[in-house]
VMD Tcl script that builds the backbone (N, CA, C; Angstrom):
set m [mol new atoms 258]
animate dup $m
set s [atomselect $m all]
$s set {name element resname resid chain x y z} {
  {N N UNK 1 A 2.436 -2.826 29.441}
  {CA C UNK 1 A 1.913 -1.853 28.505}
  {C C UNK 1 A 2.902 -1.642 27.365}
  {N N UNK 2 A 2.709 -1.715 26.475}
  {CA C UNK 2 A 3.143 -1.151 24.851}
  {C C UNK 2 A 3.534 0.410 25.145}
  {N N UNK 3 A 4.647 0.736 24.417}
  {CA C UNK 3 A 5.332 1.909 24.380}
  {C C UNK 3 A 4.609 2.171 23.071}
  {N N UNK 4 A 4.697 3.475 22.764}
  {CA C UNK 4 A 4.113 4.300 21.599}
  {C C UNK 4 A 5.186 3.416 20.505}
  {N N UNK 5 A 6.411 3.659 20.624}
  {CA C UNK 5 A 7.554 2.902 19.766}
  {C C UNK 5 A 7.268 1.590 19.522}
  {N N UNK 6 A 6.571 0.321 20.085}
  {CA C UNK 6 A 6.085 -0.286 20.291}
  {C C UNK 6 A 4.697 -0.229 19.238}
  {N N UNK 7 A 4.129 0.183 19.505}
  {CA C UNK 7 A 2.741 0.547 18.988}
  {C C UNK 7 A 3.180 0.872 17.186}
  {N N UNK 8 A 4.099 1.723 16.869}
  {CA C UNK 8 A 4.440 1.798 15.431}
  {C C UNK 8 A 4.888 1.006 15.005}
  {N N UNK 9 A 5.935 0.681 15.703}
  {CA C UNK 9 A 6.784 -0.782 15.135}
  {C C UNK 9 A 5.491 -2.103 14.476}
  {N N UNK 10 A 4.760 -2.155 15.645}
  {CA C UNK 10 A 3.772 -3.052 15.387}
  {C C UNK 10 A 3.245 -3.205 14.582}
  {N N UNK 11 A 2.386 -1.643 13.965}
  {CA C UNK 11 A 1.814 -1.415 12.870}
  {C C UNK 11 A 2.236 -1.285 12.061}
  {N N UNK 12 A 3.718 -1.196 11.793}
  {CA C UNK 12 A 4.593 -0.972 10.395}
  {C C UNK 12 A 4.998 -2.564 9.703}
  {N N UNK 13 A 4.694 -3.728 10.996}
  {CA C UNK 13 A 4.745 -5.007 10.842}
  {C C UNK 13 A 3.617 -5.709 10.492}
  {N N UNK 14 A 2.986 -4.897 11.033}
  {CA C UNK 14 A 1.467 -5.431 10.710}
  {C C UNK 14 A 0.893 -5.004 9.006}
  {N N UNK 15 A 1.372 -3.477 8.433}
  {CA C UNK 15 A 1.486 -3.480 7.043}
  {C C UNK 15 A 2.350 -4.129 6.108}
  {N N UNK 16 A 3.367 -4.457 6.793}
  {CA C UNK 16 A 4.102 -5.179 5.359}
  {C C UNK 16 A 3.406 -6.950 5.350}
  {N N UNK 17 A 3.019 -7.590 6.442}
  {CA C UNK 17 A 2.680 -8.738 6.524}
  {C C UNK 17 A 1.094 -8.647 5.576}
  {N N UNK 18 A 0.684 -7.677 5.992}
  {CA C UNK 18 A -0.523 -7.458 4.888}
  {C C UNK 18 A -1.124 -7.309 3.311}
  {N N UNK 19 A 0.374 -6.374 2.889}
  {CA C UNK 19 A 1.010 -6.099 2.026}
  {C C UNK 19 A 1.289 -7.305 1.147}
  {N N UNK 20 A 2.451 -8.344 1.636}
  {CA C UNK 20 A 2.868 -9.467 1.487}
  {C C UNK 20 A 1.684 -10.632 0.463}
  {N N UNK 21 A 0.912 -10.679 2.029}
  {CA C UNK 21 A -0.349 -11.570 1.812}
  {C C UNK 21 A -1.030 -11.201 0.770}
  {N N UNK 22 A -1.641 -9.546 0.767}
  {CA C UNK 22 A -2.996 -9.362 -0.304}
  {C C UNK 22 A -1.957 -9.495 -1.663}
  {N N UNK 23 A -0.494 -9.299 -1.801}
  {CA C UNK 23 A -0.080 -9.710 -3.466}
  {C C UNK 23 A -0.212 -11.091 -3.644}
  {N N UNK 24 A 0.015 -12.163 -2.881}
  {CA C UNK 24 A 0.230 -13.358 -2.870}
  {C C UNK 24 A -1.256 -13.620 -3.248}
  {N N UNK 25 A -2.347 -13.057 -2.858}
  {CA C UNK 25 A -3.667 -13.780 -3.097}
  {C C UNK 25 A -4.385 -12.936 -4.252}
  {N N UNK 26 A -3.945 -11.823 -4.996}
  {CA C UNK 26 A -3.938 -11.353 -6.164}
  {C C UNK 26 A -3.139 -12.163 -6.891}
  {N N UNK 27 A -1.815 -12.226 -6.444}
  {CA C UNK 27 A -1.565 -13.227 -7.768}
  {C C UNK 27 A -2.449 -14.663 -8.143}
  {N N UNK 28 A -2.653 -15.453 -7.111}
  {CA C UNK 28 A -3.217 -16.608 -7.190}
  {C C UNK 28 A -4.344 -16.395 -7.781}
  {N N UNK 29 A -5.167 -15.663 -6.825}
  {CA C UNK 29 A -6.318 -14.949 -7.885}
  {C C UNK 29 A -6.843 -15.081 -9.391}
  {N N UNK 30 A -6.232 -13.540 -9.694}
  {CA C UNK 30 A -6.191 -13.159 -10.985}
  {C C UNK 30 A -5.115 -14.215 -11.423}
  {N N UNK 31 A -4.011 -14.170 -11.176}
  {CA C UNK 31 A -2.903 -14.495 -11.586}
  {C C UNK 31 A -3.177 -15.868 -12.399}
  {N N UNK 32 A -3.279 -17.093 -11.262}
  {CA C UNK 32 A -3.273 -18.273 -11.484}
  {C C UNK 32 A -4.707 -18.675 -12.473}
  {N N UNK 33 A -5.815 -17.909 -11.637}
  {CA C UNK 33 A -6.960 -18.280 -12.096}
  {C C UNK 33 A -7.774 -17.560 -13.434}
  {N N UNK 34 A -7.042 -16.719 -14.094}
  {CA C UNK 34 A -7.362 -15.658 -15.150}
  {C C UNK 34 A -6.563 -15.762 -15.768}
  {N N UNK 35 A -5.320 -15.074 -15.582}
  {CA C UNK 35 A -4.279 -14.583 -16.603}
  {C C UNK 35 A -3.635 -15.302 -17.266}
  {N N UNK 36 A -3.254 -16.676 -16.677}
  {CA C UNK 36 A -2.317 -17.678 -16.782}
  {C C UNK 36 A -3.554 -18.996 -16.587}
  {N N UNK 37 A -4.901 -18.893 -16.500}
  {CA C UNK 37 A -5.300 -19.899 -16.929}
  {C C UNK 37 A -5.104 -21.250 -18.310}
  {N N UNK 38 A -4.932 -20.278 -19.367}
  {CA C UNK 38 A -4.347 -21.142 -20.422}
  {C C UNK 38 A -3.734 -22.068 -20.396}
  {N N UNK 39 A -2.103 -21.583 -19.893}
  {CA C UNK 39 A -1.181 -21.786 -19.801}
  {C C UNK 39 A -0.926 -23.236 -18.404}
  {N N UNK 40 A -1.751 -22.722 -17.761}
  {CA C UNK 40 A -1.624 -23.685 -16.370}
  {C C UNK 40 A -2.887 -24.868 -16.954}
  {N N UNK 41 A -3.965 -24.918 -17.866}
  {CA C UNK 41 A -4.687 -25.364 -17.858}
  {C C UNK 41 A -3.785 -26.860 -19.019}
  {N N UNK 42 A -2.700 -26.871 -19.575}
  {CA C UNK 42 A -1.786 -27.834 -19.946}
  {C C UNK 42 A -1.607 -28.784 -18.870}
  {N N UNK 43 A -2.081 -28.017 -17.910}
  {CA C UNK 43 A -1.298 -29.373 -16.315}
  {C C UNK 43 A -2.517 -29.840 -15.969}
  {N N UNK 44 A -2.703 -31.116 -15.884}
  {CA C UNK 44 A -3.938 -31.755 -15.210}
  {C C UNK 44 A -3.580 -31.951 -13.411}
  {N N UNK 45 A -4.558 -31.654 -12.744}
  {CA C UNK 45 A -4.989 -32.260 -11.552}
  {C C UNK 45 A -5.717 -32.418 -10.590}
  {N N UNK 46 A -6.344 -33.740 -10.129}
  {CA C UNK 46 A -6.972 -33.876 -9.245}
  {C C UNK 46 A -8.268 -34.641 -10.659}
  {N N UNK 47 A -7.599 -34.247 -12.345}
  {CA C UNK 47 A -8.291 -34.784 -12.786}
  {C C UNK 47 A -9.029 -33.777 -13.569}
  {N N UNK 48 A -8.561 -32.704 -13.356}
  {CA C UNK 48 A -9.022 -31.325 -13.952}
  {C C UNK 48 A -7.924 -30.477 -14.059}
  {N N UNK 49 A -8.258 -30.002 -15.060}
  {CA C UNK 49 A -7.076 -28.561 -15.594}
  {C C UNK 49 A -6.653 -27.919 -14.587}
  {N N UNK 50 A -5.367 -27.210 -14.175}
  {CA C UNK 50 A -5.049 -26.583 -13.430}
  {C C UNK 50 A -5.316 -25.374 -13.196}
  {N N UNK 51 A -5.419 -24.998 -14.297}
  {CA C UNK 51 A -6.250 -22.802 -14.699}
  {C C UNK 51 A -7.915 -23.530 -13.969}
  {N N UNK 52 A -8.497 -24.269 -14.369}
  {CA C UNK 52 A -9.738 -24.210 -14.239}
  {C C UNK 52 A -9.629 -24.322 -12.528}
  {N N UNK 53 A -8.971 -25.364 -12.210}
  {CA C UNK 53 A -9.002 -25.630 -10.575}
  {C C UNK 53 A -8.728 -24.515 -9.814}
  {N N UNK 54 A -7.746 -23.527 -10.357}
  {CA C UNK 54 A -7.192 -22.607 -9.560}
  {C C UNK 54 A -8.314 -21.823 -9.338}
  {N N UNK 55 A -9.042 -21.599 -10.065}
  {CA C UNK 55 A -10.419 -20.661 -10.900}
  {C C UNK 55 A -11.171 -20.907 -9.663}
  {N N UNK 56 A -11.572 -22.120 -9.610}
  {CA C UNK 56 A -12.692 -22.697 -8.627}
  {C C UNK 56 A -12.498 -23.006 -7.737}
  {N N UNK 57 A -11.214 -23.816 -6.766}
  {CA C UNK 57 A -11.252 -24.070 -5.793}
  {C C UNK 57 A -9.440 -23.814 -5.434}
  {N N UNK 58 A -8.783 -23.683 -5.895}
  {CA C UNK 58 A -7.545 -23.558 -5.606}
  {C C UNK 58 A -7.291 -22.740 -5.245}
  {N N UNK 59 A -7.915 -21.259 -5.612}
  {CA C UNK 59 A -7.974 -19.959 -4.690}
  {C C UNK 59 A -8.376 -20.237 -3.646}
  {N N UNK 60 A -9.686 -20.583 -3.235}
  {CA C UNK 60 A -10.010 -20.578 -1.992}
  {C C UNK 60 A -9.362 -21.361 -1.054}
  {N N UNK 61 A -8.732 -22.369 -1.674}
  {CA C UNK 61 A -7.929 -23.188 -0.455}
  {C C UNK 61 A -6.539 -22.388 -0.153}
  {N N UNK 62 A -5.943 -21.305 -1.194}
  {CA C UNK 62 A -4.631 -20.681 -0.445}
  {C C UNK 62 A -5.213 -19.710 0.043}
  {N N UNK 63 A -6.676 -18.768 0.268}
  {CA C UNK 63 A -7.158 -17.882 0.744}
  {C C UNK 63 A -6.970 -17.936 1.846}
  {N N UNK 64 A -8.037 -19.428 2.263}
  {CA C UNK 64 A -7.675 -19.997 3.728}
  {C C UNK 64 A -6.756 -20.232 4.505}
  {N N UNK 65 A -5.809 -20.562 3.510}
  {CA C UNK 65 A -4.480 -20.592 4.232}
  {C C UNK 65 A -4.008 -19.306 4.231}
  {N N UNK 66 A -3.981 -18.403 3.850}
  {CA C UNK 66 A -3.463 -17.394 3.954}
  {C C UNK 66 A -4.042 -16.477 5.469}
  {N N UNK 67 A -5.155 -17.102 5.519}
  {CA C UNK 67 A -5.958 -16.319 6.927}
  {C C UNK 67 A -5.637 -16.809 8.278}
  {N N UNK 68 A -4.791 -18.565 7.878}
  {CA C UNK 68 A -4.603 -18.572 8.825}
  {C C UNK 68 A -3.210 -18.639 9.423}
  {N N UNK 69 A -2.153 -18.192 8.244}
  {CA C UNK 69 A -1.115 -17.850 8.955}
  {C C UNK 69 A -1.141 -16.413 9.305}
  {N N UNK 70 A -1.709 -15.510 9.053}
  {CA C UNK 70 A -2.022 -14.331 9.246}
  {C C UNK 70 A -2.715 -14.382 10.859}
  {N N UNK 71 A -3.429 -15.261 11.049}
  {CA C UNK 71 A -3.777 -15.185 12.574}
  {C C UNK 71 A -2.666 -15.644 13.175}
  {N N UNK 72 A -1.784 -16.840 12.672}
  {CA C UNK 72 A -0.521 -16.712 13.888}
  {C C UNK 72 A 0.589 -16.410 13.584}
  {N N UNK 73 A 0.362 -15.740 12.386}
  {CA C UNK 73 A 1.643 -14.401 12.257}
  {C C UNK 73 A 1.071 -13.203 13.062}
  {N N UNK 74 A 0.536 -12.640 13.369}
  {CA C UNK 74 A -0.158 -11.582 13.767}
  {C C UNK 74 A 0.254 -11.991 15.598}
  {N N UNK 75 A -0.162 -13.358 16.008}
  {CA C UNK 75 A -0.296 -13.522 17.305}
  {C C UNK 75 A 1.657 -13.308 17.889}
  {N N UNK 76 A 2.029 -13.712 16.909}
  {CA C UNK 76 A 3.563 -14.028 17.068}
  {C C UNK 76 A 4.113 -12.322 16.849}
  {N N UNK 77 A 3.747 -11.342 15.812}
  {CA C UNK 77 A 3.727 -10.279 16.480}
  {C C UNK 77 A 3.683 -9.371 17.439}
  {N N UNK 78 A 1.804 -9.533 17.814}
  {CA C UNK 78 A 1.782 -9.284 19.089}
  {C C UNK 78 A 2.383 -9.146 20.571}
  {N N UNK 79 A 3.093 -10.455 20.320}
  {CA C UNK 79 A 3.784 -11.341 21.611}
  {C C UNK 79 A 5.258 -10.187 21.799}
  {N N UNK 80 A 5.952 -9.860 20.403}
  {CA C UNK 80 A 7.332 -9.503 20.000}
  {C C UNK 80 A 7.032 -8.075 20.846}
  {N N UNK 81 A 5.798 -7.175 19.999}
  {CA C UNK 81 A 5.902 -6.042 20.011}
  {C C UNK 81 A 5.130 -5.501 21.431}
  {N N UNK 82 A 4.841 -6.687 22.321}
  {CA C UNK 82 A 4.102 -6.248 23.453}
  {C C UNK 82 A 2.393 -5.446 23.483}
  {N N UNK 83 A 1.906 -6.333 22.439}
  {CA C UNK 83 A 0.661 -5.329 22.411}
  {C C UNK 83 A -0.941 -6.846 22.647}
  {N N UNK 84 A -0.017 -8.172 22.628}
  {CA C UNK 84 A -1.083 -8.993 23.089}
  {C C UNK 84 A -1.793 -8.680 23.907}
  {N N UNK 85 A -3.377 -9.791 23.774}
  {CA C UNK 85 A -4.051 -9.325 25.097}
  {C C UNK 85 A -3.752 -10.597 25.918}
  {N N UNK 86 A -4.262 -10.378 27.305}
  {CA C UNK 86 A -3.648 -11.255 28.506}
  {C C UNK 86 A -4.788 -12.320 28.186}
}
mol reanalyze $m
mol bondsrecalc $m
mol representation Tube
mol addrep $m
């Protein structure tokens, strides 16, 4: 069983890892795919502008990745702070 101390710790790990992630996918976001489209759209790849790619598919591929280190960052938490399930 998880100690209450345990239980905060967890959740205070569990906000900054969250924290972390949702800036990282705002920046890419907006960031890569809006703001700095211009600017990134000088770089070709895959055969297409880089602002445009980020726009359309380059977000969604670090989204994904982002969900899934978040599932085994989260599991690797769990494990630390004693709150996995069996």
């Amino acid at each position: 069983m998880a100690t209450p101390e345990n239980r905060r710790a967890h959740w205070r790990a569990n906000l900054r890892l969250l924290t972390s992630l949702l800036c990282l996918w705002a920046f890419v976001s907006f960031g890569c795919g809006i703001f700095w489209a211009d600017q990134l759209d000088q770089i070709e790849f895959a055969g297409f502008k880089l602002g445009f790619w980020m726009a359309q598919q380059g977000s969604i591929y670090v989204f994904v990745g982002i969900i899934a280190y978040y599932v085994w960052r989260m599991n690797q938490l769990d494990r630390k702070y004693d709150v996995h399930e069996d």
